[in-house]
C-alpha positions in Angstrom: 66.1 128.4 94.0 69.3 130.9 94.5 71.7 126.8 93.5 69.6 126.2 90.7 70.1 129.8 89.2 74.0 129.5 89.7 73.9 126.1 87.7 71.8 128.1 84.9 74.0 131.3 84.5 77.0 128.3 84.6 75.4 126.3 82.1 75.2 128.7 79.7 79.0 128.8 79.5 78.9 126.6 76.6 76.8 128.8 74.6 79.3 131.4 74.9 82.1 130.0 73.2 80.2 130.3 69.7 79.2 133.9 70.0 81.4 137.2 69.5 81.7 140.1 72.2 79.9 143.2 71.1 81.8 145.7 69.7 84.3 147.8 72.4 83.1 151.1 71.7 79.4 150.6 72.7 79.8 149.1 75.9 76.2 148.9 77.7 76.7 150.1 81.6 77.1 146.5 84.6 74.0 145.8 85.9 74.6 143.9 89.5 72.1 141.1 89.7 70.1 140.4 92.8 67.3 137.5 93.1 64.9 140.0 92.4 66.3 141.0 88.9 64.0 140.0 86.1 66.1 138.5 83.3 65.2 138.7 79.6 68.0 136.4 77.9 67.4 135.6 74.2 71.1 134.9 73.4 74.5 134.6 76.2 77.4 136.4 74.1 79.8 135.9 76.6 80.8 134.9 80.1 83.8 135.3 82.2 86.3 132.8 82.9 86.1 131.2 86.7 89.5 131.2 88.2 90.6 127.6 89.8 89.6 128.4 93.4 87.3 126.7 95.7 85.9 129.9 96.7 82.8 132.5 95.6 84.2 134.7 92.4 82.5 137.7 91.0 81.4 137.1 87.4 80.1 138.6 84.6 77.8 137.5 81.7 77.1 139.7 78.6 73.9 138.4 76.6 71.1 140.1 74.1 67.5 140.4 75.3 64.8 140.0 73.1 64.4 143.6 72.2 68.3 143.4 70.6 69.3 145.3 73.7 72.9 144.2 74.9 73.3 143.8 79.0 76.3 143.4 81.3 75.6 141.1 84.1 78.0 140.8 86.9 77.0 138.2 89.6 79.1 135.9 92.1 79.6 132.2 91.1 81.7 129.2 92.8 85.2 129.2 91.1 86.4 126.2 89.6 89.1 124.7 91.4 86.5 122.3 94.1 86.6 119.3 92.7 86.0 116.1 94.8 89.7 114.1 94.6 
């Protein structure tokens, strides 16, 4: 369960690149995710960039729920620098 959530919240990445940040000055407060967080994602609005190491990475995602409501997620994610070769 806890890989196929990582490949989700990575999926999404390409979602992201067609959406805008929310505005700076109405910045909603990081919300640390645990498996036993609930999610409500209507829209991803943005992810962070993985560096190019073969290592666990805090991230963050920010998306809309279904109420309009804007959330900061920060989670851990493998960086991007394992690839087989």
């Amino acid at each position: 369960m806890k890989p196929l959530l990582m490949l989700a919240l990575l999926g999404l990445s390409s979602l992201a690149l067609a959406d805008e940040p929310p505005p700076a000055g109405n910045q909603p407060a990081v919300q640390q995710y645990d498996y036993s967080v609930n999610l409500d994602i209507k829209r991803v609005i943005s992810l962070s960039t993985l560096p190019n190491v073969c290592e666990v990475v805090p991230a963050t995602m920010t998306y809309e729920d279904h109420q309009g409501q804007i959330h900061v997620l920060e989670y851990r994610a493998m960086g991007e620098g394992c690839g087989e070769g």
